[in-house]
C-alpha positions as CSV (number, residue, x, y, z in Angstrom):
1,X,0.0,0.0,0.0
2,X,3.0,2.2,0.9
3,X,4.5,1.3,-2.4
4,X,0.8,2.9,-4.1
5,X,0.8,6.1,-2.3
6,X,4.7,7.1,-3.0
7,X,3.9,6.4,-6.9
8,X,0.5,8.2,-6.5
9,X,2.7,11.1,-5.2
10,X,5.8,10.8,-7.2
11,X,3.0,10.9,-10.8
12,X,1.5,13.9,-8.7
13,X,4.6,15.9,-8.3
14,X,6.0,15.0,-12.1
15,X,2.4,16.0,-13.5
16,X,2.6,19.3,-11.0
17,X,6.1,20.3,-13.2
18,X,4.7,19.4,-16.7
19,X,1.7,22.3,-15.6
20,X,4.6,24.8,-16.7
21,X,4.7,23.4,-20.3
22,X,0.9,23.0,-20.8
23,X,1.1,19.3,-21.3
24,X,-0.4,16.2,-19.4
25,X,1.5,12.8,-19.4
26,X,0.1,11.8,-22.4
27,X,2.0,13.9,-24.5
28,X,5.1,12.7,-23.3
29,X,7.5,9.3,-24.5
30,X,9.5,8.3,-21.6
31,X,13.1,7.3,-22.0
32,X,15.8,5.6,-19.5
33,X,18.9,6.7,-20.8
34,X,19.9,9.7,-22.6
35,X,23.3,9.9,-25.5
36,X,24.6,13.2,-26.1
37,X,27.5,12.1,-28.9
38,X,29.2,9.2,-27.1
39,X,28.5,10.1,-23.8
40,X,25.7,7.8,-22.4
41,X,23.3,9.7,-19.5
42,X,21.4,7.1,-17.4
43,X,18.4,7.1,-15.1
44,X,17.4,5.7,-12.1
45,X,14.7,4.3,-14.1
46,X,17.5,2.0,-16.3
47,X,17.2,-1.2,-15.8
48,X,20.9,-2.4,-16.8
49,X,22.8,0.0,-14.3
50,X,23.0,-3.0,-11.5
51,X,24.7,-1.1,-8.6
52,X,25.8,1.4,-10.8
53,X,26.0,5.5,-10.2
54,X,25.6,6.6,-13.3
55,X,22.5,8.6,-12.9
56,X,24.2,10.9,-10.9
57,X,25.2,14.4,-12.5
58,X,25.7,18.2,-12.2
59,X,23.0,20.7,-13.9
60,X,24.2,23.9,-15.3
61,X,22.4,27.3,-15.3
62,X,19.8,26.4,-13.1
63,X,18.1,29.6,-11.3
64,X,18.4,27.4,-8.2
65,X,22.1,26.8,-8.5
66,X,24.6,28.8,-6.5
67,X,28.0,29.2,-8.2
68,X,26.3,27.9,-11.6
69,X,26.2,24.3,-10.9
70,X,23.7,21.8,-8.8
71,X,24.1,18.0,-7.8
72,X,20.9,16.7,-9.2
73,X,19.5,12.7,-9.5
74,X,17.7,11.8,-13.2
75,X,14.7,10.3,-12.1
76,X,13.9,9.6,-16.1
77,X,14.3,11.5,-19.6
78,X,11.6,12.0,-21.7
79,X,11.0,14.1,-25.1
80,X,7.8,16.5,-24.9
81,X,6.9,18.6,-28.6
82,X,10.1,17.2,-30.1
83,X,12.3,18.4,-27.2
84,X,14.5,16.2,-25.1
85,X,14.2,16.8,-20.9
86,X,15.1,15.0,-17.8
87,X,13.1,14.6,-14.4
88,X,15.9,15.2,-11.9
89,X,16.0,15.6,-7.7
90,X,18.1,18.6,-7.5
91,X,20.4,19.5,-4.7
92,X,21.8,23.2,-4.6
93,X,25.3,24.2,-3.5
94,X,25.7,24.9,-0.9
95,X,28.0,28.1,-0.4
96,X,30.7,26.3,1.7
97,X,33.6,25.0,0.5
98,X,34.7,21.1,1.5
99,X,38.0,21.9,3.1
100,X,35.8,24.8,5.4
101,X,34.7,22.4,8.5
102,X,38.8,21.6,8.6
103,X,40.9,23.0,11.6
104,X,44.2,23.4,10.4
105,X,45.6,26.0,8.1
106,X,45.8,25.0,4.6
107,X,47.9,26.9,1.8
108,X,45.5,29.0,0.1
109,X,46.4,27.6,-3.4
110,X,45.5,24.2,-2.8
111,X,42.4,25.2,-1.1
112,X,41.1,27.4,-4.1
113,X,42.4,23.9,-6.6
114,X,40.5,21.9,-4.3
115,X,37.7,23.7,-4.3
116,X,37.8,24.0,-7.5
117,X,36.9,20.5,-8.4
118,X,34.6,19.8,-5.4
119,X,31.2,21.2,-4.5
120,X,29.4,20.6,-1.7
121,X,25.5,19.8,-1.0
122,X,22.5,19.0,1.3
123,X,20.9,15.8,0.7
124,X,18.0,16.9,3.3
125,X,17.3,19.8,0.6
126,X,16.0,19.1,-2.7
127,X,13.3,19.7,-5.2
128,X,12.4,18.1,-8.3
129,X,12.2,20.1,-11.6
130,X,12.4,19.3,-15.2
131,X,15.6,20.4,-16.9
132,X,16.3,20.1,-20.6
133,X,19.0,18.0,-21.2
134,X,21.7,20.4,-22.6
135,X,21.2,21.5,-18.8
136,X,23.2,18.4,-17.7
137,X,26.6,19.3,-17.9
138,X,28.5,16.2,-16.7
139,X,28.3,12.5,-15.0
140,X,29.3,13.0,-11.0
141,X,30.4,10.7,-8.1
142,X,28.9,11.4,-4.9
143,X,31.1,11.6,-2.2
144,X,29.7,11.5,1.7
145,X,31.4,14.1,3.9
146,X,32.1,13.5,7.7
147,X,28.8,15.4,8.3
148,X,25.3,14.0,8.3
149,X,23.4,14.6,5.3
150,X,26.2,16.5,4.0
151,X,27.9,15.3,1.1
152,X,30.4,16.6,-1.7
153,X,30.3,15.7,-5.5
154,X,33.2,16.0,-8.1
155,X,32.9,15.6,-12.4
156,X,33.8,12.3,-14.2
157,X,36.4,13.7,-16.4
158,X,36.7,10.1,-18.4
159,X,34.0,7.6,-18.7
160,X,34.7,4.5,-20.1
161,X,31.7,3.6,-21.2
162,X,30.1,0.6,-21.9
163,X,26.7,-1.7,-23.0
């Protein structure tokens, strides 16, 4: 029954987004994966992944984003009027940095590198949006932090993909 209800809401919430483009469900063909040349985007909604991450990735130019780049979850792509999108949970930035919580001084050059390639989130704060797919900017790990609920992500520079 539980199972019903968070589908029920989940349909709800995805049906509450499409409002924005004037569409219902119907007009919509749903989609797993997404290519973008020969890099592969997947879901949580793929079925091959196994205990793979791959669904994982950072959203670009998102009014939401602080510092021009969110940690976001693809739910599922889908094409709506001949235009490709992708259901995501989105996490903001948060405005910290991932060396901040540390206690020691630390060179201000590696800082500012390190920072660099590492962004920080909230996993408690999130909200799910549709994004067009040239949104998605690249495949992410997640990494957790010593914090609760706070976790940092970093780009997959080289994906060796595979099917």
């Amino acid at each position: 029954m539980l199972i019903i209800v968070l589908l029920y809401l989940f349909i709800k919430v995805f049906s509450d987004c499409l409002q924005a483009f004037s569409a219902s469900t119907s007009h919509c063909v749903f989609y797993s994966r997404y290519k973008r040349g020969f890099v592969c985007f997947h879901s949580v909604c793929y079925s091959r992944r196994g205990n793979a991450v791959s669904h994982f990735v950072s959203i670009q130019s998102s009014s939401r984003c602080r510092n021009d780049v969110c940690f976001a979850s693809v739910l599922f792509y889908f094409s709506l009027h001949h235009q490709y999108y992708a259901f995501v949970k989105l996490h903001p930035c948060l405005s910290r940095m991932i060396l901040s919580g540390l206690k020691r001084s630390i060179p201000h050059l590696v800082k500012s590198k390190i920072d660099l390639y590492f962004k920080v989130f909230d996993e408690n704060v999130f909200s799910f949006e549709i994004v067009h797919v040239s949104a998605i900017a690249k495949k992410v790990i997640k990494i957790p932090t010593l914090e609760k609920n706070i976790c940092s992500f970093t780009t997959v520079e080289f994906d060796f993909e595979h099917d």
